[in-house]
N, C-alpha and C positions, 0 to 999 in steps of 0.2 A: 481713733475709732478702729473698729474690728470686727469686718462683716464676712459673711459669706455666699458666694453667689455662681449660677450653674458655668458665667462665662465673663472673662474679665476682658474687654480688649482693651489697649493701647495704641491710642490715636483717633482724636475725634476730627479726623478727615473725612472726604468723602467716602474711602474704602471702607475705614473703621466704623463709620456709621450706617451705613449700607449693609456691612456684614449685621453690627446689632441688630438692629431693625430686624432682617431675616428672621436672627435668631430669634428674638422677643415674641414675634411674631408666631413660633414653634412653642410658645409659653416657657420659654425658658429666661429663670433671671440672671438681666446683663448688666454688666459696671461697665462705663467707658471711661478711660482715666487719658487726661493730656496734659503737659506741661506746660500750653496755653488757654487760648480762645476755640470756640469750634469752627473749623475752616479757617484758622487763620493765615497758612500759607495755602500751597499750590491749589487747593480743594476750592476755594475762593476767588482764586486770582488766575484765569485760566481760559482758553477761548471760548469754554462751553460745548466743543462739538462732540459728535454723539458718530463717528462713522467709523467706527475702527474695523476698517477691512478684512486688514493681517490677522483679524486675534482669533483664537479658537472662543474666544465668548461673542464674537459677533454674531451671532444669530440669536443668541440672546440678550444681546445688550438692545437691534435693533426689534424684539419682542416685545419687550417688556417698556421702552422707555417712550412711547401712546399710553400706556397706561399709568404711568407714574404718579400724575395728580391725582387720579382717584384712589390709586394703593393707599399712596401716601397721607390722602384727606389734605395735601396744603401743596400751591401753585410753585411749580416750578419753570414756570413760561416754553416748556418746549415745543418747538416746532420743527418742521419736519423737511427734509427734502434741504439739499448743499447744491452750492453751485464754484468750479474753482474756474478759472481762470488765466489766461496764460497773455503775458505781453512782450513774447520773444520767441522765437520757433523752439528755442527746447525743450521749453516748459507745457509749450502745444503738444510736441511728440510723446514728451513724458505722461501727459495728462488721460492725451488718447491711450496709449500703455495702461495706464491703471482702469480706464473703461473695459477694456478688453477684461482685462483680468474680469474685474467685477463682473462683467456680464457672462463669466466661464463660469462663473461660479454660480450662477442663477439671479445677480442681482440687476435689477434695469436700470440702465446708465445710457444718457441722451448725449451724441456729438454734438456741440452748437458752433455756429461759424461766428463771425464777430459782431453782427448786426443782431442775430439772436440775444450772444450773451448781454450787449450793450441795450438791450430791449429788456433784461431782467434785471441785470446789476445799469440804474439810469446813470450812476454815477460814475461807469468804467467810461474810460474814453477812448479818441482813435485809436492808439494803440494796441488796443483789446484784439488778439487775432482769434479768439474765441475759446473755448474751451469745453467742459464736460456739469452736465447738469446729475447730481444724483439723486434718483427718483427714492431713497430711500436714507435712513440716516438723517440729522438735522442736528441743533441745540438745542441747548438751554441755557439759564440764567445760574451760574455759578451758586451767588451769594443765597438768593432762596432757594435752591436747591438744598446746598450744601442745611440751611436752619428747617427745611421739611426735613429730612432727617431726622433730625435731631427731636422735633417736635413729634414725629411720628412715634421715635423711640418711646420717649417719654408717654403718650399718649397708652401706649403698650405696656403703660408699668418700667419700661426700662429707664436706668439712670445713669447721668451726666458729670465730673466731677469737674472742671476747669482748671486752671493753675495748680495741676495737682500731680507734679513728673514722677515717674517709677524711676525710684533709685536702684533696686536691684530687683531682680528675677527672681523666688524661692523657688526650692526644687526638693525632693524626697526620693530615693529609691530610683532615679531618673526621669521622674514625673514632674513637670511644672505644678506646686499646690497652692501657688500665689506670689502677690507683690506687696513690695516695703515703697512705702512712700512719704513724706513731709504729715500727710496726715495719717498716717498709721498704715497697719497693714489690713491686704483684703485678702480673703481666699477664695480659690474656682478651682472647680471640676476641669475648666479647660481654658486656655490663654493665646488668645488672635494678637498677636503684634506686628500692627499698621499702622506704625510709627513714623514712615517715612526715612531722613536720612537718619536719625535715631537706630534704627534696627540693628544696625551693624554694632553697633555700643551697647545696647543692650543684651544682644545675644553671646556676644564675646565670651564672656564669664561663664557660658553656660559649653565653651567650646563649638561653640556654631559659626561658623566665619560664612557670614553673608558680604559678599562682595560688592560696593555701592559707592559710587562719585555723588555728592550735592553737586548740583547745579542753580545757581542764580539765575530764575527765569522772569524777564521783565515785559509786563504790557502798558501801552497808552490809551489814552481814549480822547477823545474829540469832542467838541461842543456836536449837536444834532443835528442829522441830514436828515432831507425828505426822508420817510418811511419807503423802503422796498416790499416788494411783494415775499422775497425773499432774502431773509435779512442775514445764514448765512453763508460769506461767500469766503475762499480765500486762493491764494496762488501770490507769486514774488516771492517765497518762501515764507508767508504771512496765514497765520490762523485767526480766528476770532469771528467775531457777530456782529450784527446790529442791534442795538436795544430796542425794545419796547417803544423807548423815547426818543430812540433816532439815533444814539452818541454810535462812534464807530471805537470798538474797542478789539485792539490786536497786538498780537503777539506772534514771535517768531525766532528770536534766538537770535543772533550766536548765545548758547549758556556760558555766563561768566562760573566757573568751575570753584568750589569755597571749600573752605576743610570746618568739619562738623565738629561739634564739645556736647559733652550731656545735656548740659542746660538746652541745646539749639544753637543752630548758626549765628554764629558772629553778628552784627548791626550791616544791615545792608546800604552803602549809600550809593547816590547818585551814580550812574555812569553813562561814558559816550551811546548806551546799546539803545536810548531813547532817542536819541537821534536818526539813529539806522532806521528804528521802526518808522519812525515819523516821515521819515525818506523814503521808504519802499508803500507806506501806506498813500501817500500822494503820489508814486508811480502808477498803484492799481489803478489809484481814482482819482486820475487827473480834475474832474468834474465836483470834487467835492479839495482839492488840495491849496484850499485859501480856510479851511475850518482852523480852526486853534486847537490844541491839544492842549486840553483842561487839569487831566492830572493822570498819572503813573501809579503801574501795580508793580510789586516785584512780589514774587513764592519761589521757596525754594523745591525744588523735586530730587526725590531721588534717580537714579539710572541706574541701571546693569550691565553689565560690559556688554550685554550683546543687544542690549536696549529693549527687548522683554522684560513683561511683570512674569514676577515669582509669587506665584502660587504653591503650595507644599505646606504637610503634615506631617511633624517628626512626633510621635507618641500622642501626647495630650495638647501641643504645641503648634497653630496653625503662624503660617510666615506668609505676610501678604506687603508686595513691593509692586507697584503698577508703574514704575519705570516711566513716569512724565504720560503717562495716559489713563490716568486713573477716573477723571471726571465722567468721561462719556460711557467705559465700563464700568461707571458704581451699580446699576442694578443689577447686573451678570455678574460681577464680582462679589457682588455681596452673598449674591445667592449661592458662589461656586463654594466662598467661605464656607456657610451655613452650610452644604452639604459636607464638606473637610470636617466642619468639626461633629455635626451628629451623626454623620452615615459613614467617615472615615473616605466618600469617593465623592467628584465633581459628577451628579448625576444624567448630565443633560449635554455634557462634553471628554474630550480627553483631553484633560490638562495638564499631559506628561511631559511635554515638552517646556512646559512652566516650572518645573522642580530644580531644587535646588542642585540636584545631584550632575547635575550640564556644568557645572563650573567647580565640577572636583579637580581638574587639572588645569585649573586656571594659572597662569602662571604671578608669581607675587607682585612681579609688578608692571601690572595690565596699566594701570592707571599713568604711568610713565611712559607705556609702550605705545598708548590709544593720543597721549597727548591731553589727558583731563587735569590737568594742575592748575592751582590756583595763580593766580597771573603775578605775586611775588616770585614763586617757586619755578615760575615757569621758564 
């Protein structure tokens, strides 16, 4: 086949689909093309939290994402308000540190001592020496999030292509004017690639060196605790939520570091990093650490050496890399796209500090120097 359409993106992740949707939603027609499922790594498999402090989209990531179910017309379970916790004095001190920050900056953040936090998370135990409540910020539910998207898209006229990988980039005159793929080619006005660890493969040929380590990121989940009033919590260096239905599902790293091919990463198996979580998640919550851990997610994410998302506009060409924090900025990021590609500026922020042009003199080999090698090579 051989179509033509105002916007092509690449990658039906939460980024890629965040950004269409915007766009669609400007009446412009979008193709999203993936070499898989939609959300089938990190956009899916992910804690769900919504508080990104550090980012210049945080004021509108925590804007907009109260309103999400209704934009979007389909349930994405978010709820509102984090709670971390700390079961060691560092992580106390460190935790109080990030309050302060937060509340310099106008956000309200609650000191709690251990009896408090243990009053809201029932299932932290003595050890709990308390921590920091964030009156702002919250989750969501990864997997229907990540399929409102997509339905939204659709809903707007926009379209989905599945198992359908860009083989190459075409280009004219130094304009991206489309892509070659297994099922033919397509053509666009303008080309969002939010592909993930993919980017850097695809952009090569085109002479763009986007800089990016894949990381193997794994989470566990639990048979169901009582229901919290606040489902999420995290700290022991642990992310994640509570479901709807109780399960406890977390994640936290160490990333297993992988080397990327066209097709996608390698086959991912088993490793000891489900044990680590399982271990630190029954540190937090001694009171819940006789649960079973039912089954394992692993997504791969991209990184940046400096562990910022890449935001940037080269001509017709938008490059979008959210650097393992993509979930809770999709509806900031989607929107910053959308402005990138129709208005050429991020309207509602400065995202200069996002551009790609911060890792002009990066040196070749960062990824040697930072220690990101895959654990043969390592």
């Amino acid at each position: 086949m051989s179509e033509q359409y105002d916007v092509i993106v690449i990658g039906a992740g939460v980024t890629g689909l965040s950004a269409a949707w915007w766009l669609a939603r400007d009446g412009l027609s979008v193709l999203v093309l993936d070499k898989g499922v939609v959300g089938a790594e990190a956009s899916s498999r992910n804690g769900g939290g919504a508080s990104h402090y550090q980012s210049p989209l945080f004021a509108e990531e925590q804007r907009l994402w109260p309103m999400m179910d209704d934009l979007l017309g389909y349930p994405t379970e978010h709820q509102a308000e984090r709670v971390i916790i700390a079961t060691n004095q560092h992580d106390f001190d460190h935790y109080n540190f990030i309050a302060d920050i937060c509340v310099g900056m106008g956000w309200p953040v609650d000191k709690i001592d251990g009896d408090t936090a243990r009053e809201m998370v029932p299932i932290a135990g003595d050890n709990c020496l308390g921590g920091i409540h964030f009156r702002f910020g919250g989750h969501a539910n990864p997997q229907r999030t990540v399929q409102a998207y997509a339905w939204a898209l659709q809903d707007l006229g926009g379209r989905v292509i599945q198992h359908c990988p860009v083989t190459s980039i075409e280009t004219a005159g130094g304009h991206v004017t489309g892509v070659t793929t297994p099922r033919g080619a397509f053509t666009c006005g303008s080309l969002v690639v939010a592909a993930g660890p993919q980017i850097a493969g695809l952009l090569a040929p085109l002479g763009i060196h986007v800089p990016l380590a894949a990381g193997r990121a794994e989470m566990i989940v639990t048979e169901p605790a009582p229901l919290m009033r606040l489902g999420g919590v995290d700290g022991n260096g642990l992310y994640g939520r509570q479901t709807m239905r109780g399960n406890l599902a977390f994640g936290g790293g160490p990333h297993e570091w992988i080397d990327t091919a066209p097709e996608g990463p390698r086959a991912r198996p088993t490793t000891p990093l489900s044990r680590s979580l399982a271990r630190r998640v029954a540190e937090l919550f001694p009171r819940a650490s006789h649960l079973n851990v039912i089954r394992s997610w692993a997504g791969v994410v991209e990184n940046t050496p400096d562990g910022r998302p890449l935001l940037d506009r080269l001509d017709n060409l938008v490059i979008a890399s959210m650097s393992g924090v993509g979930f809770g900025l999709s509806p900031a990021s989607g929107h910053a796209i959308r402005d990138l590609v129709v208005d050429g500026a991020c309207s509602f922020t400065d995202i200069g500090k996002l551009s790609l042009a911060r890792f002009a003199d990066l040196a070749p080999d960062w990824r040697e120097t930072a220690g990101w090698l895959p654990l043969a090579s390592a």
